[in-house]
C-alpha positions in Angstrom: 23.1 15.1 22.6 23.8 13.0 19.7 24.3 13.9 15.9 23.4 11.4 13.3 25.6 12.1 9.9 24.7 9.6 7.0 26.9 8.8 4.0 27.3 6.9 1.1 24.8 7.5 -1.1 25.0 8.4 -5.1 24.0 6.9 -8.4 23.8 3.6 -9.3 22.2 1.2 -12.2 19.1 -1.3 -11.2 21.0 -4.2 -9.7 24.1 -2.7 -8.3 24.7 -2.4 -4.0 25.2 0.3 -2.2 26.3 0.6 1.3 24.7 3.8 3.6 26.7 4.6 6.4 25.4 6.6 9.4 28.0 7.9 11.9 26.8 9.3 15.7 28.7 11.4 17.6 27.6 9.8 20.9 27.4 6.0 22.4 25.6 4.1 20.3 25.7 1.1 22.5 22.4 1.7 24.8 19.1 2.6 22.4 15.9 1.8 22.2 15.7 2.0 18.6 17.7 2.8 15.5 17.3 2.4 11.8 16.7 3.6 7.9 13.7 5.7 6.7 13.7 6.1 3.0 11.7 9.4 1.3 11.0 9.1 -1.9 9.8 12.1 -5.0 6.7 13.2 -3.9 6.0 10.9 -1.3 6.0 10.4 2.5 8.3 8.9 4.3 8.4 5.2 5.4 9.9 3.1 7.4 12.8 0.8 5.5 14.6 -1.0 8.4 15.4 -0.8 12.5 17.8 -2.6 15.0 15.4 -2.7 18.0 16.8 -3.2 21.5 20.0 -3.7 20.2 20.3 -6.6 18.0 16.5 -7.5 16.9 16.4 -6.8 13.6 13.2 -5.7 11.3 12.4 -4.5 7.5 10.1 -3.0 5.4 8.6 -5.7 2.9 10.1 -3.9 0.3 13.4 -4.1 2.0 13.5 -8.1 2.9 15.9 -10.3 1.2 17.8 -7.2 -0.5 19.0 -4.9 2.7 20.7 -5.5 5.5 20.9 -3.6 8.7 23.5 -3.8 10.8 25.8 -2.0 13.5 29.0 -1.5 14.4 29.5 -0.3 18.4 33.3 0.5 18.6 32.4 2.7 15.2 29.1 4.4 16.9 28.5 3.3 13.0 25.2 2.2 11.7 24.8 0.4 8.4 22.4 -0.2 5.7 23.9 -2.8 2.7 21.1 -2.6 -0.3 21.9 -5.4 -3.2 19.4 -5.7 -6.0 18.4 -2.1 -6.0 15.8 -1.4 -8.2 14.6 2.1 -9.6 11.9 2.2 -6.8 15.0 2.4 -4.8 15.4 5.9 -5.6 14.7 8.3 -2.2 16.6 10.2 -0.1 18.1 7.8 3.2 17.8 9.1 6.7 18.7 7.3 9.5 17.1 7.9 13.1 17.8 6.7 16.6 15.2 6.5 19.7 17.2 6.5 22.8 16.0 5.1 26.5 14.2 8.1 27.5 12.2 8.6 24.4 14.3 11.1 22.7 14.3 10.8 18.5 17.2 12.5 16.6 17.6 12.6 12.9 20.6 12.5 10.1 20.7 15.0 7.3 20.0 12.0 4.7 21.9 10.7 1.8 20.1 10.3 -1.9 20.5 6.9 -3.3 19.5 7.0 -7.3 18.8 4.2 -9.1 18.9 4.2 -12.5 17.0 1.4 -15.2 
């Protein structure tokens, strides 16, 4: 069993960072895939960026060049560092994990606000 608990989110102006934090309760170490969906007002949720395998790394158009995904194995810790955020920014962050046998589990979410 493994709980996913994100953090870090809040308010900030077009152009600022933010750093999302998302904390498991298990071993991180052995996954199949992890990452950041973002769900923005009133629409459906996509896909913003994943550590695949364990170290291959992919992002959302949207995403390249301004986030980073990274992780952090002694932590069980799994980060998302946004620069350059812009008001389209603005969604709730959930973070996910796919382990070896297929099994998906899902954070609460933080909200990230960006204001123009």
């Amino acid at each position: 069993q493994v709980q996913l608990v994100e953090s870090g989110g809040g308010l900030v102006q077009a152009g600022g960072s933010l750093r999302l934090s998302c904390a498991a309760s298990g071993s991180i170490f052995s996954f199949k895939d992890m990452g950041w969906y973002r769900q923005p007002p009133g629409k459906q949720r996509e896909l913003v960026a994943r550590i695949i395998s364990g170290s291959k790394t992919a992002y959302a158009d949207s995403a390249k060049g301004r986030f980073t995904v990274s992780r952090d194995s002694a932590k069980n810790t799994l980060y998302l560092q946004m620069n350059s955020l812009k008001p389209e920014d603005t969604a709730v962050y959930l973070c996910y994990l796919v382990t070896t046998s297929g099994r998906v589990y899902w954070g609460q979410g933080t909200s990230v606000t960006v204001s123009s």
